[in-house]
C-alpha positions as CSV (number, residue, x, y, z in Angstrom):
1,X,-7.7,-16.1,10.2
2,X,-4.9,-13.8,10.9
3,X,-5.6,-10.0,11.6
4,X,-2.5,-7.6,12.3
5,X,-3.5,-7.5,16.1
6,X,-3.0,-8.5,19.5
7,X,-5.9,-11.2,19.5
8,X,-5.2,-13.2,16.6
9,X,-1.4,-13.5,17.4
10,X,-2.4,-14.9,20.9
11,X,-4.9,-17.3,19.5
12,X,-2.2,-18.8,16.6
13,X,-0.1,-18.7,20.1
14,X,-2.1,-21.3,21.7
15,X,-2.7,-23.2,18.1
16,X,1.5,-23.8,17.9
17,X,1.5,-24.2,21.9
18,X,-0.5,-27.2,21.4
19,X,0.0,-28.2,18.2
20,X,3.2,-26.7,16.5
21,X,3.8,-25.0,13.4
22,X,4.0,-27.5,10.9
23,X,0.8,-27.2,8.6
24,X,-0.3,-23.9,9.9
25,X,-1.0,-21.0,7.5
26,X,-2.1,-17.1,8.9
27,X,-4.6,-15.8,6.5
28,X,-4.5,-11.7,6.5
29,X,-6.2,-10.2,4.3
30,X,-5.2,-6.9,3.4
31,X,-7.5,-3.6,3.0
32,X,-5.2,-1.3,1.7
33,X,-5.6,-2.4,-2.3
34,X,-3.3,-0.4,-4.4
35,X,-3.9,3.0,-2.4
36,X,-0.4,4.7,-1.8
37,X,-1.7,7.1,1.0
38,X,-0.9,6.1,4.3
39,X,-4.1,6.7,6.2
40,X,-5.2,3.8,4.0
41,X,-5.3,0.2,5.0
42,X,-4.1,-1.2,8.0
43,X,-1.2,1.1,10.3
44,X,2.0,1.0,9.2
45,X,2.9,-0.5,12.4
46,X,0.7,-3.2,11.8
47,X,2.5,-4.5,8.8
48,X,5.7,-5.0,10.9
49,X,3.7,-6.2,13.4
50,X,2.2,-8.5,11.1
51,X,5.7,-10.1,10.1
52,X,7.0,-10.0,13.6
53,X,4.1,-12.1,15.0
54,X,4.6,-14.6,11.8
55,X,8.1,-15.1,12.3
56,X,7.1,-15.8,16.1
57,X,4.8,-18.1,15.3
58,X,7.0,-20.0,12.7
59,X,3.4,-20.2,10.5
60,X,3.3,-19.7,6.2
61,X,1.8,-16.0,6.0
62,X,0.0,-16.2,3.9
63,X,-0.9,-11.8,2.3
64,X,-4.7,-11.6,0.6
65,X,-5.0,-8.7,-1.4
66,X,-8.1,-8.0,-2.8
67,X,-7.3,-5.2,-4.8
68,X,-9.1,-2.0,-3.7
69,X,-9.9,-0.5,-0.4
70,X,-12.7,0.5,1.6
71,X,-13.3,3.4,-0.1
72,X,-13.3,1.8,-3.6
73,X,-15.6,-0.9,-2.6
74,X,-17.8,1.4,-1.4
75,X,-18.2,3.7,-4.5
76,X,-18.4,0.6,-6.5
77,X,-20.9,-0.9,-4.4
78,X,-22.7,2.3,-4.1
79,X,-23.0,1.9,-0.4
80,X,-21.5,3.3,2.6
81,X,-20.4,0.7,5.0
82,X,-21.9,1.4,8.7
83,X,-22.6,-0.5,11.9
84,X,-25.3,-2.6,10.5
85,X,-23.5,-3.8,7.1
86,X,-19.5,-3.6,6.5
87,X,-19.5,-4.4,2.8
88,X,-16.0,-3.3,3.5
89,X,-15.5,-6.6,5.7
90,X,-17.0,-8.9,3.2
91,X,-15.6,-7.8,-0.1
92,X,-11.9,-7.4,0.9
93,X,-11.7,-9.7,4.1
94,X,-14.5,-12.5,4.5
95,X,-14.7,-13.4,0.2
96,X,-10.6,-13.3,-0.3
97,X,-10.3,-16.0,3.2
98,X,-13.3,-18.4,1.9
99,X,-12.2,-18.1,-1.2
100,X,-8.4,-18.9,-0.3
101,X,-9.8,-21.9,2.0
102,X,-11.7,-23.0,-0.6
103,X,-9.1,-23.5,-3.2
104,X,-6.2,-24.8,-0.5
105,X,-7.9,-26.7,2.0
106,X,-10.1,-30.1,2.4
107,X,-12.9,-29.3,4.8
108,X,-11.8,-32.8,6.4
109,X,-8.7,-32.0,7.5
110,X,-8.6,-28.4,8.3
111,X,-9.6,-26.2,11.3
112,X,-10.1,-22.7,11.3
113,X,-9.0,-20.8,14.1
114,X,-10.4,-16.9,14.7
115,X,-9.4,-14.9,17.4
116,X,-12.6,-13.7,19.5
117,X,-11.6,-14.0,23.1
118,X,-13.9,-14.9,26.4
119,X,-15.7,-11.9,25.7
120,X,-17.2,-12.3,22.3
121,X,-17.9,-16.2,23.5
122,X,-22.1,-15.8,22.0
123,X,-21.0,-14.8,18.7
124,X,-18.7,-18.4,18.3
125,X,-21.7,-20.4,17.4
126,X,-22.8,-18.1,14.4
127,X,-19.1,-18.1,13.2
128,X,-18.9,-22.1,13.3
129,X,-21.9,-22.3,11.5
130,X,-20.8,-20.0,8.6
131,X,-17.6,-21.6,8.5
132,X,-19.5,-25.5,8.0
133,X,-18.1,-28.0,6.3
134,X,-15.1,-26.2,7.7
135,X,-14.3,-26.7,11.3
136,X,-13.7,-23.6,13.4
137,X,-12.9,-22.8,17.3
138,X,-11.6,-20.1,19.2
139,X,-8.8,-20.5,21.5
140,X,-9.3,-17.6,23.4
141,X,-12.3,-18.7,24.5
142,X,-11.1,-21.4,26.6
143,X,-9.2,-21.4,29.3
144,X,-6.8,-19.9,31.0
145,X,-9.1,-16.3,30.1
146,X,-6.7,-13.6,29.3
147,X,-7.7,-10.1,28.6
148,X,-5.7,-7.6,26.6
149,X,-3.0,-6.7,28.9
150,X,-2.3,-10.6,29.5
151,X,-1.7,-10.4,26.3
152,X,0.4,-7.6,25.2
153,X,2.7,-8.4,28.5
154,X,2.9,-12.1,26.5
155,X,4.2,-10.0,23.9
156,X,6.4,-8.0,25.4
157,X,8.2,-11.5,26.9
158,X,8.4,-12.7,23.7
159,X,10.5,-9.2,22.6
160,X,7.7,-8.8,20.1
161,X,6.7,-4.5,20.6
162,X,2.6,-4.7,19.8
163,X,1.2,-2.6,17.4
164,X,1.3,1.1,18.3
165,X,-2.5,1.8,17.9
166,X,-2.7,0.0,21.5
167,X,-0.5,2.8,22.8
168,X,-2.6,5.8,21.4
169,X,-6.1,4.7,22.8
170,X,-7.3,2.0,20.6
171,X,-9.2,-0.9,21.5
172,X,-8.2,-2.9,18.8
173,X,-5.7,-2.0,16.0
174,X,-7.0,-2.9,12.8
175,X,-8.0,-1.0,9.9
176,X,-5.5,1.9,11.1
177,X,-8.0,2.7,13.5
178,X,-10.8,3.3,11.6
179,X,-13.4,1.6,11.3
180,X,-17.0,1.6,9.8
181,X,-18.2,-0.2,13.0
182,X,-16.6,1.8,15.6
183,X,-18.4,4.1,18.3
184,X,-18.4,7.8,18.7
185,X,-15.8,7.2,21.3
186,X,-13.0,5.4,18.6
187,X,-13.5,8.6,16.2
188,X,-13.0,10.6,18.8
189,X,-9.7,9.3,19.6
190,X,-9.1,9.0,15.9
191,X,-9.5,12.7,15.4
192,X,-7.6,13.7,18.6
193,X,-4.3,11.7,18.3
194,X,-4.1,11.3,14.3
195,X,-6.0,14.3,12.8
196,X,-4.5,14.0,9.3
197,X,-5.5,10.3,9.1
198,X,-9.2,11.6,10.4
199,X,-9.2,14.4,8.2
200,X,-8.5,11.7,5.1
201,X,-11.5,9.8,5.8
202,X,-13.4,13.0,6.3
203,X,-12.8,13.9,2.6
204,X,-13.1,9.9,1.8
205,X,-16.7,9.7,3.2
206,X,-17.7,13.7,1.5
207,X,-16.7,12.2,-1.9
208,X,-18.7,9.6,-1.5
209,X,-21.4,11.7,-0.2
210,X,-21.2,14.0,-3.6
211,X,-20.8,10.5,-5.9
212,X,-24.0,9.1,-4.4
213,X,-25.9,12.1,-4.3
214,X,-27.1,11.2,-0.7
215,X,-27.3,12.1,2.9
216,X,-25.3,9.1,3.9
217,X,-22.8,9.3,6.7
218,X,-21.2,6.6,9.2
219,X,-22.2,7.8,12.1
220,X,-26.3,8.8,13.6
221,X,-27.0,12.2,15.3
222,X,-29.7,10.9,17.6
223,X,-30.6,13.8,19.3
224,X,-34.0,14.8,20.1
225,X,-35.5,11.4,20.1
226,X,-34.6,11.2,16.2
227,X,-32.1,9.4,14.4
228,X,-30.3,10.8,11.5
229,X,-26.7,11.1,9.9
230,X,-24.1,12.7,11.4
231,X,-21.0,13.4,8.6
232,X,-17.4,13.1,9.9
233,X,-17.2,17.0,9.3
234,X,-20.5,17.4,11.4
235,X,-18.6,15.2,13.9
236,X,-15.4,16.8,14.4
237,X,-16.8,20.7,14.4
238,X,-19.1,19.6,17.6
239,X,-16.2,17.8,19.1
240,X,-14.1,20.9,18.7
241,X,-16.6,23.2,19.7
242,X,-17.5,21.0,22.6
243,X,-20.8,20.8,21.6
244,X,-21.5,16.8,21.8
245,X,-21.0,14.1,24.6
246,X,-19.5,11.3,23.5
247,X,-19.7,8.2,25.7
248,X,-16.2,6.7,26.0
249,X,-17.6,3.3,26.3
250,X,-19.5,3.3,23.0
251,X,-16.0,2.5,21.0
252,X,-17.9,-0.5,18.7
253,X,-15.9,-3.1,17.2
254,X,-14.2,-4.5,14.0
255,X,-16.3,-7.9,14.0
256,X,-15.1,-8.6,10.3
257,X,-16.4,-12.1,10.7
258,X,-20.5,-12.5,11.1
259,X,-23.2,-15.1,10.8
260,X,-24.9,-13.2,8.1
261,X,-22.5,-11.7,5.7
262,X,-20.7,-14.8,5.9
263,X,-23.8,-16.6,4.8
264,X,-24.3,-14.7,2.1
């Protein structure tokens, strides 16, 4: 299961290390649809990224495309994706990779490889369960433990540049760095260093907003002991007025891969 990021490359890294390259295939699956604009999808750096790291790895790429974006799947699925439930995740990543699996590989002779590290070691046995009869494992959960400067300075030795999100404050790099699941913290970043990428999913999430006729928003305004939603808009005129506090640890995560949607 092959993002365009850091992780995933270092993962298939150990995969080849150990077992070569013969048989492998790196399943991306693509967010981007048919949308043109490019605050859609994944970065554009990712996509060279994403071709770089195959070639590297000497894997077949194998390029998912479901068709639609985020934003499509969430006006046709009347529901806006949020920390608890990324239809986003299952419609164009997790159905497109079982799906692909399904049709290309036997069960008995195939392992799936994902690319948690050390660090997201308690979610592994909810992600080999939803991958049964499949078997799955996570290299960067074993030792040696690398974190993610070990690994961009393994890409760097390789001569392989890692994607530029890294470089402007991201914790990880996919979805162009946005993210349903992302913290206060990652919008803020996403609103500081690309505003006109921010300001497209600001409009995105307001159209939805006037298609649903609803009071939905990504992120929660829990001041005052109450939660409610708290709009992109709302969001960016209190960071600009310097009006909220915004934790930088609570930067969430992409997590495209759980027990439950899986399941279902």
């Amino acid at each position: 299961m092959f993002s365009s990021g850091a992780g995933s490359w270092a993962a298939a890294r150990r995969v080849v290390d150990e077992h070569g390259s013969e048989n492998l295939y790196l399943v991306f699956s693509d967010v981007k649809g048919d949308n043109t604009s490019p605050h859609a999808g994944e970065d554009k750096d990712n996509y060279r990224f994403l071709r770089q790291a195959a070639w590297d790895l000497g894997g077949q790429l194998v390029w998912l495309n479901e068709g639609r974006d985020v934003w499509q799947v969430f006006h046709d699925d009347r529901f806006l994706g949020n920390t608890r439930l990324a239809n986003c995740s299952k419609f164009l990543k997790q159905r497109p990779a079982r799906e692909w699996l399904e049709a290309n590989c036997d069960p008995a002779e195939t392992t799936v490889y994902v690319g948690i590290d050390w660090s997201e070691a308690h979610r592994l046995p909810a992600i080999v369960r939803s991958y049964a009869p499949y078997t799955a494992e996570a290299p960067l959960c074993e030792a040696p433990y690398l974190d993610k400067d070990d690994i961009l300075e393994m890409l760097r030795e390789r001569g392989i540049k890692p994607p530029r999100l890294y470089g402007l404050g991201f914790a990880h790099a996919n979805c162009g760095g946005f993210c349903v699941r992302s913290g206060q913290a990652q919008f803020k970043n996403l609103l500081q260093v690309m505003p006109d990428r921010y300001a497209y999913h600001e409009q995105k999430e307001q159209d939805l907003r006037n298609h649903l006729g609803k009071n939905v928003a990504i992120l929660r305004d829990r001041r005052g002991g109450t939660t409610k939603p708290m709009t992109l808009r709302e969001f960016r005129e209190r960071v600009q007025a310097e009006q909220i506090n915004v934790d930088p640890h609570d930067i969430g995560g992409c997590g495209c891969f759980v027990e439950e949607e899986n399941a279902a």
